[in-house]
C-alpha positions as CSV (number, residue, x, y, z in Angstrom):
1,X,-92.9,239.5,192.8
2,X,-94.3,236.1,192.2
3,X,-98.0,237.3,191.4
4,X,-96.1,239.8,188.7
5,X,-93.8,236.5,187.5
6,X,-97.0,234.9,186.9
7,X,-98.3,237.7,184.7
8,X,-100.6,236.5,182.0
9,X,-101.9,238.9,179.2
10,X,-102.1,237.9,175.7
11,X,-100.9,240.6,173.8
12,X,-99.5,242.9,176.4
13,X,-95.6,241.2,176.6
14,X,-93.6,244.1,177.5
15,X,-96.3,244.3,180.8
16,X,-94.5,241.9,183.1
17,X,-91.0,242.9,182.6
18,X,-92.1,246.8,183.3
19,X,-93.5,245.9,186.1
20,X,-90.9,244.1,187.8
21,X,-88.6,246.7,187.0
22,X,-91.0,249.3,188.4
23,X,-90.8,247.0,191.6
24,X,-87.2,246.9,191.6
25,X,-86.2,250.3,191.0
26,X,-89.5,252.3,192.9
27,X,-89.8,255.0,189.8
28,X,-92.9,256.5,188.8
29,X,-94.7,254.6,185.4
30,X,-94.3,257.6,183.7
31,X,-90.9,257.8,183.7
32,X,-90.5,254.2,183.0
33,X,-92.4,254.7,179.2
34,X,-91.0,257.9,178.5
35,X,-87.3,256.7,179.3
36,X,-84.5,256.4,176.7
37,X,-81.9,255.2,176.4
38,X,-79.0,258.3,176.3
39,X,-80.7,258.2,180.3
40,X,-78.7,254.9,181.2
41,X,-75.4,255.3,181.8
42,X,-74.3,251.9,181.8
43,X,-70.3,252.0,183.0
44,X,-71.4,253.5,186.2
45,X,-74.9,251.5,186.6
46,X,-77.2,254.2,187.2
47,X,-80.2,255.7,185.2
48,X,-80.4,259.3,185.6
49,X,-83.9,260.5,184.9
50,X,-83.3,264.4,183.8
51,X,-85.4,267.5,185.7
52,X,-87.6,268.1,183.3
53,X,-89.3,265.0,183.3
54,X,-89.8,264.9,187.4
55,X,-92.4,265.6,189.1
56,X,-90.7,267.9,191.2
57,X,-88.2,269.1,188.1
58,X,-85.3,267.5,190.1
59,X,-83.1,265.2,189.0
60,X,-83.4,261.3,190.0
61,X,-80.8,258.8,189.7
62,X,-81.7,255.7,190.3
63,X,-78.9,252.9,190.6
64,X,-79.5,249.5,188.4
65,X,-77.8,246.2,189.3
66,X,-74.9,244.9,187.2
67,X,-76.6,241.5,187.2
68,X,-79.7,240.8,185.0
């Protein structure tokens, strides 16, 4: 996590915080870029990534932390 926090890419912004949140939550980068937002389900904390976009065509729901 610190080599990530240390991130330096002129140009690329959105790199850093993707991949700390593909550290923290252990999905694939492909569901990370093609994710929207009607996914998050913010009340109950938890992303749920539909079938159809798993590799498996399973559902995944991933919990997310209440604190940012």
């Amino acid at each position: 996590m610190r080599v990530i926090a240390n991130y330096e890419n002129m140009g690329d912004k959105q790199i850093r915080p993707a991949l700390q949140l593909i550290a923290l939550i252990f999905v694939r980068s492909n569901e990370l870029i093609k994710a929207s937002w009607e996914e998050i389900d913010f009340k109950n904390a938890l992303w749920i990534i539909p079938a159809a976009r798993m590799k498996k065509r399973k559902e995944h729901v991933t919990s997310l932390t209440h604190n940012a």
